[in-house]
N, C-alpha and C positions, 0 to 999 in steps of 0.2 A: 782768347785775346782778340781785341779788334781793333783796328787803325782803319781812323776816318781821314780820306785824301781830299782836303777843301783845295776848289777851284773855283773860275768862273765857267770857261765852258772849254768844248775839245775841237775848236776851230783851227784856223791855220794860225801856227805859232812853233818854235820850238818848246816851250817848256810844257803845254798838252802831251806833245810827246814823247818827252824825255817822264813827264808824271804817268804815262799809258806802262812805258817799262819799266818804270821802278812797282807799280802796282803788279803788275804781270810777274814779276819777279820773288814780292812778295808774298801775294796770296798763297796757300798751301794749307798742310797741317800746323796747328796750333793757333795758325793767325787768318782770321778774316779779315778781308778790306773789304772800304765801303767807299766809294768814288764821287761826294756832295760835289753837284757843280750847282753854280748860281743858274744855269741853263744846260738842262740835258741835250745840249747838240752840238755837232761836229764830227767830221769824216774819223777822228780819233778814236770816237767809241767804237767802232768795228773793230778794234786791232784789241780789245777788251780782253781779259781771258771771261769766257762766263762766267767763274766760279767771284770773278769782283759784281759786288751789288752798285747798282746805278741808283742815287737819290738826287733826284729834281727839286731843286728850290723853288723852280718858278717864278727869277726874280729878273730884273731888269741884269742885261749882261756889265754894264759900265764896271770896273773891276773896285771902284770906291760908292758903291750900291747902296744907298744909305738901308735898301728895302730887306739887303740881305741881310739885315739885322737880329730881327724878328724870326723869321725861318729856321734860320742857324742857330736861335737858342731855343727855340722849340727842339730840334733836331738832338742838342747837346743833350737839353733835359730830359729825352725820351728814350733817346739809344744810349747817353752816356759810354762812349768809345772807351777805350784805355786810353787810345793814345790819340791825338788828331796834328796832322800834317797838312800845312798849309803851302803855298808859294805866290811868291810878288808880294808888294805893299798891301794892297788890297783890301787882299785874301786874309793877309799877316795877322792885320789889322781887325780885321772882323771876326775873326777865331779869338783873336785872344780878350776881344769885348764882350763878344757872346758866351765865353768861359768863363767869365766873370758873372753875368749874369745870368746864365742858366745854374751857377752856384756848382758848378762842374768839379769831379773831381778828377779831368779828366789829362792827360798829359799833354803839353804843348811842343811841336815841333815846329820850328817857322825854317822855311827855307827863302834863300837869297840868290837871284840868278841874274841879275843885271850890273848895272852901273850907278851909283849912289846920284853921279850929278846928269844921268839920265830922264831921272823921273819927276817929271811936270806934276807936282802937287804944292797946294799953298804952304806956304810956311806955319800955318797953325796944324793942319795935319802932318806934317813932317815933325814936329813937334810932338803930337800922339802916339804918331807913330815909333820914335827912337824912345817916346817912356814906355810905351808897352812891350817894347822886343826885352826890355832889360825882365819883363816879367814871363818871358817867356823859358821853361822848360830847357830847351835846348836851342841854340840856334847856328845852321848850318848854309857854309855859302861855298858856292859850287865852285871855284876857283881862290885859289891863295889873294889874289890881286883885289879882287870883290871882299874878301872876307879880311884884307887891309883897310879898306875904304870906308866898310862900313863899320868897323872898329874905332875910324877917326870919325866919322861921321854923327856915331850915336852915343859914343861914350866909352862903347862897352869895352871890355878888356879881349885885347884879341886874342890870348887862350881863349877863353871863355865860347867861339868861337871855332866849330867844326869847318874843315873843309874836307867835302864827300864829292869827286867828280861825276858828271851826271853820267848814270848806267848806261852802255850801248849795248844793244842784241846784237851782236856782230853775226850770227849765225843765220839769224833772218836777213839783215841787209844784204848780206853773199848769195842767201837766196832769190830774195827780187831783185839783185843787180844782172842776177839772168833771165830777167823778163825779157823781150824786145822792146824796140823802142816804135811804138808802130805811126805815132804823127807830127814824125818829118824823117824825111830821108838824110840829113847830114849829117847821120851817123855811122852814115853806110861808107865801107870801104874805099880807098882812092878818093873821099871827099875831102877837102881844107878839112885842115883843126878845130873843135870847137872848145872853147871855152865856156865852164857853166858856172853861173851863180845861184842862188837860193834861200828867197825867204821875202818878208812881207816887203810889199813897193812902198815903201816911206823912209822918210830922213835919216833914222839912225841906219839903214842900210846902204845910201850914199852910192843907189845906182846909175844916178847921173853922174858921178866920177868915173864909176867904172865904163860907164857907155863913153865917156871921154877916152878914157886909155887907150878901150879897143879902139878906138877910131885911129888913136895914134899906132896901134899894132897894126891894123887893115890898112895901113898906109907903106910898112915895109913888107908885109907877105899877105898873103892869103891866110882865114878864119872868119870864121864866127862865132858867133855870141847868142845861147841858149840861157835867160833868165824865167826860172823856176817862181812861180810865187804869184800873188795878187795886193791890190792894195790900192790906195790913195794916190801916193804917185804916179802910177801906170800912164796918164792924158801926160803927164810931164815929163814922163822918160820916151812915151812912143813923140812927144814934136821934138827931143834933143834927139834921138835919132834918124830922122827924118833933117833935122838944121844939118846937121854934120854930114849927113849923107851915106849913113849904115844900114838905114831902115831893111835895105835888101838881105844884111847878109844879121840883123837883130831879129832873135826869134823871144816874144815876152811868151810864154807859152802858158801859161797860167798856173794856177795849183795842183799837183797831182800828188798823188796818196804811197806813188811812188817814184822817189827822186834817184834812186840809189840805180837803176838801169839807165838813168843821162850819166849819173857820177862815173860808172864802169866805163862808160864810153869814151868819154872827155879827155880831150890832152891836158888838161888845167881846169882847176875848181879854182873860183877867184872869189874870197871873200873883202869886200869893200866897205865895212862898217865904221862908222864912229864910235860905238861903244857898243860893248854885248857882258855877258856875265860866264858863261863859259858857251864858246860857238858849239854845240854837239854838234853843228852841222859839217865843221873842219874832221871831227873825228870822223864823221858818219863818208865823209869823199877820202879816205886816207884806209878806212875799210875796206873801199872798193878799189884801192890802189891806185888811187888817182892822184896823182901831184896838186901841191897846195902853194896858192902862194897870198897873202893875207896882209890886209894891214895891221899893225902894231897899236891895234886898239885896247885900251881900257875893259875888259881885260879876258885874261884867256888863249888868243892866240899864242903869244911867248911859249908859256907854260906846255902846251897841246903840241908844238912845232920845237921845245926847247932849243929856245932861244934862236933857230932860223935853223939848226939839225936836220930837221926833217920836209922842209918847206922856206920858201923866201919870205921874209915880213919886209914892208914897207911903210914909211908913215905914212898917218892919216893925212887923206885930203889933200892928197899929188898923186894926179893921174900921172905923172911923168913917171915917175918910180914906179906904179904898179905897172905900166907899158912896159915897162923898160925890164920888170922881173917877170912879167907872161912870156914876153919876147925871149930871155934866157931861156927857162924851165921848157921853152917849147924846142928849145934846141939842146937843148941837155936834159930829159927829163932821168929824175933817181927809179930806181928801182920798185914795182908794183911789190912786190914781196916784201921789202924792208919798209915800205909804206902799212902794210896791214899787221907786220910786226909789230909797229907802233900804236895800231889801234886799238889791239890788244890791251894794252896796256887799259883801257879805259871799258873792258868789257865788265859785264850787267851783272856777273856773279860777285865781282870786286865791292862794288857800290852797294850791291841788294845785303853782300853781308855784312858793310859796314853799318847798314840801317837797322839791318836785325840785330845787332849790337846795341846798338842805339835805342833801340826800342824794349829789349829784354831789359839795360837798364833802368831806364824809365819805369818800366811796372814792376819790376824786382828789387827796385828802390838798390 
């Protein structure tokens, strides 16, 4: 049996990585995986298991790729998978056109990992796209809140509608959170607290709020602030901390392959988004024991944190509140152990056999 994992590429993103574990998870006996990305690159592929096959499109990376058309039904009509898994709109979109025209008899999985009023596409392809998912196989959305959304959004009936929260390796993460941390020292003992974020520098991450907060936190104690990630906004967050007057103690430290020995460290993982589809990056700091405290976005927090249980949520888009729950958590922090109890909850055998599930139905009709 084989399941084909359609992507665009394994750059810096979380859903690269959340689809590296679930492939890693599944490959084995009985079931090949085969890993189609619209471009073979990205620091992602190393974390590969070998036994996953890598197939290059060769196509322009933009994830609504008109080019990856053509590829992907050559691909369908030559390998003909059992089963093919897609993720994002994209991807969605173009698995289940190219399955049509490659005349495939092949099964469709589309997964769903953001926020319906997220995504910047014209109203004729949002249009294509909610009539194709109704044709797809199975369709699965990584949080309750996401897999509401887009129930309202396309029509579909929200039975009809899986939700599979995305697999964590927790056993790896425990192992690289005892890397060291070798550049910068303010992780070292007797230093201020630092607080870390993580993920791409653009709008729906909303790190000019958070650079706001801390400013208001570095105003009643000592800390700093370590953001994880690369991106577009970077020129715009490195002059707000510089305006403010942070810049000494804001470290943007760029991309790295391991985030999970800043997360071990940190007094506070602060996620600052305006919308996500499930953060794995909340689970992936809650692993390493690290206190969470997040805004009440759209969606996924709630659900990961139940209901403020296990971490403080704050609304979107008030630095006052998120200052105001660092400032707490940094004086009361809960428990590292009842944090990785929680993350448990969200580990990679849970996920990988709900898919095997999912997938034995599919070819076993």
């Amino acid at each position: 049996m084989t399941l084909a994992i359609v992507f665009t590429t394994m750059t810096v993103g979380g859903v690269g990585r959340v689809l590296c574990d679930l492939a890693n998870g599944l490959v084995g006996p009985g079931l090949d995986v085969e890993f189609v990305l619209y471009k073979a690159i990205g620091p992602f592929l190393d974390g590969l298991d070998p036994r996953v096959r890598v197939v290059d499109l060769g196509v322009l990376r933009h994830p609504w790729s008109l080019f990856a058309f053509p590829p992907l039904t050559r691909y369908l009509r030559r390998r003909r998978p059992d089963v093919v898994l897609s993720a994002v709109s994209g991807p969605n979109v173009a698995v289940l056109l190219a399955n049509r025209l490659a005349r495939s008899d092949s099964k469709s999985i589309i997964t769903y990992h953001s926020s319906v009023g997220s995504e910047t596409i014209s109203w004729p392809l949002r249009r294509l796209q909610d009539r194709l998912y109704r044709d797809a196989d199975r369709v699965v959305a990584v949080s309750g809140g996401a897999a509401d959304e887009l129930a309202r959004s396309t029509g579909l009936a929200r039975q009809d509608i899986e939700v599979i929260y995305n697999p964590v390796d927790i056993g790896r993460i425990e192992a690289l959170a005892r890397e060291p941390v070798t550049d910068t020292d303010w992780f070292e003992p007797g230093r201020p607290p630092v607080i870390v974020a993580a993920g791409r520098y653009a709008c729906q991450k909303d790190f000019e709020g958070l650079v706001r907060a801390f400013a208001q936190v570095r105003g009643r104690l000592e800390a700093r602030l370590v953001i994880l990630g690369d991106g577009p906004a970077r020129p715009a967050i490195e002059k707000l901390t510089a305006g403010l007057g942070v810049a000494g103690d804001v470290l943007l430290a760029g991309f790295t392959a391991n985030p999970y020995k800043y997360f071990g460290r940190a007094a506070v993982f602060a996620l600052s988004s305006r919308f996500e589809g499930l953060p794995t990056v909340v689970i992936e700091a809650l692993a390493c024991g690290c206190p969470v405290v997040s805004t009440d976005c759209p969606h996924g927090p709630r659900e990961i944190l139940e209901d403020g249980r296990w971490g403080r949520l704050v609304p979107v888009g008030d630095p006052a509140a998120l200052a105001a729950a660092i400032t707490e958590t940094l004086a009361a922090s809960p428990r590292a152990d009842e944090l990785k109890t929680r993350a448990a909850f969200f580990r990679q055998d849970r996920a990988v056999q709900r898919y095997r599930e999912l997938i034995a139905g599919l070819v076993n009709g």
